[in-house]
MIZANU-252075 format. One record per residue: residue number from 0; residue in three letters; x, y, z of N, C-alpha, C, O in turn. Coordinates in steps of 0.001 Angstrom, whole numbers, m for minus. Layout:
! residues N
+-----+-----+---------+---------+---------+---------+----------+---------+---------+---------+---------+---------+---------+---------+
|   k |   r |  n_east | n_north |    n_up | ca_east | ca_north |   ca_up |  c_east | c_north |    c_up |  o_east | o_north |    o_up |
+-----+-----+---------+---------+---------+---------+----------+---------+---------+---------+---------+---------+---------+---------+
| NUM | ala |       X |       Y |       Z |       X |        Y |       Z |       X |       Y |       Z |       X |       Y |       Z |
...
+-----+-----+---------+---------+---------+---------+----------+---------+---------+---------+---------+---------+---------+---------+
! end
This chain:
! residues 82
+-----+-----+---------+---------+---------+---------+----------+---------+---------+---------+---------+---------+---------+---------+
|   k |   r |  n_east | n_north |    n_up | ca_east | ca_north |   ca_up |  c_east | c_north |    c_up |  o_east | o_north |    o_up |
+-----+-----+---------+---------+---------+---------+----------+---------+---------+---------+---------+---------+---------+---------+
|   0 | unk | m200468 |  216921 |   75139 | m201667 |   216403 |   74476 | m202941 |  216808 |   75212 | m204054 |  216486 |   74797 |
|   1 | unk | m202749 |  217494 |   76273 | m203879 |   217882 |   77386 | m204785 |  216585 |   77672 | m205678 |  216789 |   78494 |
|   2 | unk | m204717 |  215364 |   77170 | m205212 |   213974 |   77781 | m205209 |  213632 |   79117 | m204843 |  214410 |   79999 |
|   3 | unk | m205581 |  212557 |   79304 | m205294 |   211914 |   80652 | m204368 |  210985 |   80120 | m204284 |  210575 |   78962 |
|   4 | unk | m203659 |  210695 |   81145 | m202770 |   209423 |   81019 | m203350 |  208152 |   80120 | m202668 |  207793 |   79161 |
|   5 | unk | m204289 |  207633 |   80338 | m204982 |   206983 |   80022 | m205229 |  206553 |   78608 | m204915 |  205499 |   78055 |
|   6 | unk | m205965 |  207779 |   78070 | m206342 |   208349 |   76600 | m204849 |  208176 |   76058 | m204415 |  207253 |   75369 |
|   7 | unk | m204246 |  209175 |   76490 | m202470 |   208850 |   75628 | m201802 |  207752 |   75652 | m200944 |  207689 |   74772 |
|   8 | unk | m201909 |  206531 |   76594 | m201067 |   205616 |   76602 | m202031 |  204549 |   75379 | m201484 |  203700 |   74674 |
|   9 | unk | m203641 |  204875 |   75363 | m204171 |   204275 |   74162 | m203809 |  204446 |   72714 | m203589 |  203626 |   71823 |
|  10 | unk | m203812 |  205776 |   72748 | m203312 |   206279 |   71685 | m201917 |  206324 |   71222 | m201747 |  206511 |   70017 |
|  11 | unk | m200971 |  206194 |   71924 | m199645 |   205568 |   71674 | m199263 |  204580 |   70896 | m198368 |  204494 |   70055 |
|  12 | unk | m200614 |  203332 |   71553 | m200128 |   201963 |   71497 | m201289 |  201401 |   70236 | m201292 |  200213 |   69915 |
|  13 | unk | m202288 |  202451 |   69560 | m203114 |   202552 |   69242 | m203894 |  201014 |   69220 | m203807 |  200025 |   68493 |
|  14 | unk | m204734 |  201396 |   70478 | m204913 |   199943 |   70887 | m206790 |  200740 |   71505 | m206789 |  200306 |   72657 |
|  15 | unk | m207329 |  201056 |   71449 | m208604 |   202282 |   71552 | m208973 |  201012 |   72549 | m208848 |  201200 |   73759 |
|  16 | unk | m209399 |  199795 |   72096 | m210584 |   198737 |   73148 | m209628 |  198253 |   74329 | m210129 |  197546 |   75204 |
|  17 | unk | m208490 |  198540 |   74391 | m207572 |   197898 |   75801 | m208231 |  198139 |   76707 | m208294 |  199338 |   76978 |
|  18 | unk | m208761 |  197497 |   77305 | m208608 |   197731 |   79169 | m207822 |  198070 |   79711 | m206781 |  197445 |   79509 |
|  19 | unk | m207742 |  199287 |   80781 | m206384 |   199687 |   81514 | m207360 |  199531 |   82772 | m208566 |  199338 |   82920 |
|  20 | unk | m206153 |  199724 |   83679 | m206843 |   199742 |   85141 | m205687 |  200566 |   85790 | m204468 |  200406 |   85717 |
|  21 | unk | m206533 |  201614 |   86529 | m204948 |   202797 |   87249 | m205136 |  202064 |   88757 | m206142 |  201510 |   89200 |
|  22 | unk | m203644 |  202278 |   89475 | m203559 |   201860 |   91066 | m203558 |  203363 |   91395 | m202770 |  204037 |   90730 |
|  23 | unk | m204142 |  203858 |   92105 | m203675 |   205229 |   93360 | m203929 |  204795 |   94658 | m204674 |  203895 |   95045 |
|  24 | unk | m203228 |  205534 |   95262 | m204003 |   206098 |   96689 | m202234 |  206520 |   97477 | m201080 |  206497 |   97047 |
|  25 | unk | m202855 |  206857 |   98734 | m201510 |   207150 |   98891 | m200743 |  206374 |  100026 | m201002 |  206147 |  101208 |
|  26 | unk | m199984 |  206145 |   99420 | m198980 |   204773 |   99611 | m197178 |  205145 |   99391 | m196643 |  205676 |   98417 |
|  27 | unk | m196780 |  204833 |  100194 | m195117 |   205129 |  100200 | m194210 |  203592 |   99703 | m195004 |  202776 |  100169 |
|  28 | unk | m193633 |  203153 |   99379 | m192851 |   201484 |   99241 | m192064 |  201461 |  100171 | m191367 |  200454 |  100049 |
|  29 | unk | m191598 |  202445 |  101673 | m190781 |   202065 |  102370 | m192052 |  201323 |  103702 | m191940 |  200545 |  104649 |
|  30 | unk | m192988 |  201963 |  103186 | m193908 |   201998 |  104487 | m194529 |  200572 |  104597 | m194535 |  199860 |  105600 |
|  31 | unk | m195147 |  200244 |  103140 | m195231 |   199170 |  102313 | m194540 |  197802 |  102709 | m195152 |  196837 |  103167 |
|  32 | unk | m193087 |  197859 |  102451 | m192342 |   196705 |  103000 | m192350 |  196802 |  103939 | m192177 |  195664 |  104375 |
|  33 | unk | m192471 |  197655 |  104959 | m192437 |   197357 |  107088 | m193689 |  196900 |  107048 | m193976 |  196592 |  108205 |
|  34 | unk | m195035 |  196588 |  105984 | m195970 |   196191 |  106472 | m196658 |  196941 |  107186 | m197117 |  196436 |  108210 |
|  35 | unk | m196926 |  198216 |  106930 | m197849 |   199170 |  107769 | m199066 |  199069 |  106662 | m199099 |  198886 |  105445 |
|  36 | unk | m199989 |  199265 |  107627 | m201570 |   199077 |  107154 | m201481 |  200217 |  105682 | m201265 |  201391 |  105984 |
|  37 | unk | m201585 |  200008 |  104660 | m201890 |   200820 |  103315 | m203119 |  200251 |  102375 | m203134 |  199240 |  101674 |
|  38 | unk | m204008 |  201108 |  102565 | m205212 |   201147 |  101249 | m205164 |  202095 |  100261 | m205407 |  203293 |  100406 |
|  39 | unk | m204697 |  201268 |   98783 | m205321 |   201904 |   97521 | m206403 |  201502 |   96931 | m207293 |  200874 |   97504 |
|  40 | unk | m206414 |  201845 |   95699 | m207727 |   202040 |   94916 | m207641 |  201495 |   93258 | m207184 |  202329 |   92477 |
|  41 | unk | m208070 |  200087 |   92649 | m207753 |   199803 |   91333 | m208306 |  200253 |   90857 | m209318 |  200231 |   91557 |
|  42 | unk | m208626 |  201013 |   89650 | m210092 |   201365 |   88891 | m209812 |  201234 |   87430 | m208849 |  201683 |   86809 |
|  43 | unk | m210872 |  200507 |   86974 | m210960 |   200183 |   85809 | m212915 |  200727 |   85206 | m213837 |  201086 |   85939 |
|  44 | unk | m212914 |  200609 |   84029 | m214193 |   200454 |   83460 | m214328 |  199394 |   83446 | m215477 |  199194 |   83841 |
|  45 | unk | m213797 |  198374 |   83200 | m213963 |   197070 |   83082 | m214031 |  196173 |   84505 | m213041 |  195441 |   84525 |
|  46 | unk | m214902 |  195975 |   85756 | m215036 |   195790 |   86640 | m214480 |  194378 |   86535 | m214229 |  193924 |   87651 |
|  47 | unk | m214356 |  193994 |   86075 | m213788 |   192368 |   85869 | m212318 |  192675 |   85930 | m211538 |  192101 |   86690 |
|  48 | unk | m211988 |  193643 |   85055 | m210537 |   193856 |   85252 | m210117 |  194092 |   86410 | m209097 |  193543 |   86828 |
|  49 | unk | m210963 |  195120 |   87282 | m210622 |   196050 |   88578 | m210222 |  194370 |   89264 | m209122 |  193821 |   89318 |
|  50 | unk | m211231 |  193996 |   89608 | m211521 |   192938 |   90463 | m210141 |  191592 |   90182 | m209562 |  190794 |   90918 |
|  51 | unk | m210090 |  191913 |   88814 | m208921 |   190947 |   88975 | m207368 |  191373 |   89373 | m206539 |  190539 |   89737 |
|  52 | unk | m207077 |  192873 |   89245 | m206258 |   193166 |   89414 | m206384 |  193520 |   91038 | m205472 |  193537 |   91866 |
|  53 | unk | m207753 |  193790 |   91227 | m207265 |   193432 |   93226 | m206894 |  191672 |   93609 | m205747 |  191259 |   93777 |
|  54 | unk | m207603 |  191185 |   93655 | m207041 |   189926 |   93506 | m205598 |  189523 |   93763 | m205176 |  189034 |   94811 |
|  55 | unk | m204760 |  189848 |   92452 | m203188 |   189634 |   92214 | m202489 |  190670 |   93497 | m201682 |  190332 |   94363 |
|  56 | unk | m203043 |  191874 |   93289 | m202278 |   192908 |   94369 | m202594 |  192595 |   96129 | m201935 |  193120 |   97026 |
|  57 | unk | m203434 |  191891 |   96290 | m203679 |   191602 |   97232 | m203469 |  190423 |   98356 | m204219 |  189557 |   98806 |
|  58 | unk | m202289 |  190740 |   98567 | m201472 |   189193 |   98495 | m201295 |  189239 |  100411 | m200831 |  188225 |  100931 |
|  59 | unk | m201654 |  190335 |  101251 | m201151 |   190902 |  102468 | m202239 |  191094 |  103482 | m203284 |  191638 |  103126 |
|  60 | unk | m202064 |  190661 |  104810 | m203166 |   191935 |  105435 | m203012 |  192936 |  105701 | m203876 |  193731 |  106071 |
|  61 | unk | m201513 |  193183 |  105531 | m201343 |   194886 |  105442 | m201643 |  195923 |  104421 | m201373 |  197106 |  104626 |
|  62 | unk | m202379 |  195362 |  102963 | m201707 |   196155 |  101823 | m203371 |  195672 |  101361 | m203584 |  194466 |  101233 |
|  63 | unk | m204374 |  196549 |  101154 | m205841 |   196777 |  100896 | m205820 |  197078 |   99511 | m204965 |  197839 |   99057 |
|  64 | unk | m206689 |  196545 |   98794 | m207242 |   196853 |   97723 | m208597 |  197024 |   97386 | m209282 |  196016 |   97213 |
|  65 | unk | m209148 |  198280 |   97251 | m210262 |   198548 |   96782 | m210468 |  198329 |   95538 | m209434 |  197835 |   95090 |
|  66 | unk | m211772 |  198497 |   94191 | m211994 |   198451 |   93287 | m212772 |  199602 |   93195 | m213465 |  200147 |   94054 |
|  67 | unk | m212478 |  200015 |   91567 | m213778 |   201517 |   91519 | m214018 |  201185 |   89904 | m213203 |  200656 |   89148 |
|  68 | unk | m215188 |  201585 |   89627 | m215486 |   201797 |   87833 | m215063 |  203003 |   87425 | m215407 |  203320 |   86286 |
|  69 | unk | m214224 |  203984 |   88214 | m213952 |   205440 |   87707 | m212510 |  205597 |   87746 | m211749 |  205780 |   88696 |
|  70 | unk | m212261 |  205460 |   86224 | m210642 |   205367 |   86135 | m210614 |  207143 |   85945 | m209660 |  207643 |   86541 |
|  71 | unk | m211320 |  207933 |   85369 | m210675 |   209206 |   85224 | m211176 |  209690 |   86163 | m211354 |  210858 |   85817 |
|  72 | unk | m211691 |  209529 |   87579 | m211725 |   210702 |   88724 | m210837 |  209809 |   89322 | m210867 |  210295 |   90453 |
|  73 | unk | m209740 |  208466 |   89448 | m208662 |   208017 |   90105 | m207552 |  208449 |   89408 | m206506 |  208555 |   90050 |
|  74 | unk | m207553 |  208803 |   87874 | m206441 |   209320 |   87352 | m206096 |  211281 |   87414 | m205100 |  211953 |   87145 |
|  75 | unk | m207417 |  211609 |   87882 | m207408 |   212996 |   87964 | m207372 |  213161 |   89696 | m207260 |  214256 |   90248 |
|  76 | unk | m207465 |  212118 |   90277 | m207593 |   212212 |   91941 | m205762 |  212629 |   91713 | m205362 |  213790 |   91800 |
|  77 | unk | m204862 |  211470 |   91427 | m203532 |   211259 |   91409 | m203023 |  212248 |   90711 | m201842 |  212440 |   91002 |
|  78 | unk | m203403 |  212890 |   89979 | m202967 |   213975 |   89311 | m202608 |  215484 |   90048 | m201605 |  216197 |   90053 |
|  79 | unk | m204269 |  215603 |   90804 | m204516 |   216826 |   91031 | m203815 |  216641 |   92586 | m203403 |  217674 |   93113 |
|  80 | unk | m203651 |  215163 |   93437 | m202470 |   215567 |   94953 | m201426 |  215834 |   94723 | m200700 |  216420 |   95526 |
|  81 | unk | m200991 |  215391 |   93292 | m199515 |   215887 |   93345 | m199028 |  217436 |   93007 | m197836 |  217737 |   93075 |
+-----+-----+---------+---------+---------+---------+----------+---------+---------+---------+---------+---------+---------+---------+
! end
């Protein structure tokens, strides 16, 4: 569809006004459960969303959550390390 993730999972669910919010950054789940220091990144357009979804994810002092209003340079960040 040459989309972003984003755009297509709207258009799937044809749902156009959803709020999404992407997690990146780079983060492993083994590293994660030993509790080693890890910062990602929520980003939403909807800053209320971002903010709430750091909130819930942020349950640790090992495990950081940032917020951003730029879901397609976090969905094209995650795209383009891999």
């Amino acid at each position: 569809t040459k989309q972003l993730i984003g755009h297509a999972i709207l258009d799937a669910l044809d749902r156009a006004e959803q709020p999404l919010a992407f997690l990146s950054g780079p983060s492993f789940a083994e590293e994660i459960m030993k509790g080693m220091p890890t910062a990602v990144v929520v980003a939403s357009d909807n800053l209320f969303q971002a903010v709430k979804m750091q909130k819930i994810m942020s349950n640790s002092t090992s495990f950081r959550v940032y917020t951003s209003q730029d879901p397609i340079g976090v969905q094209l960040g995650g795209a383009l390390k891999n």
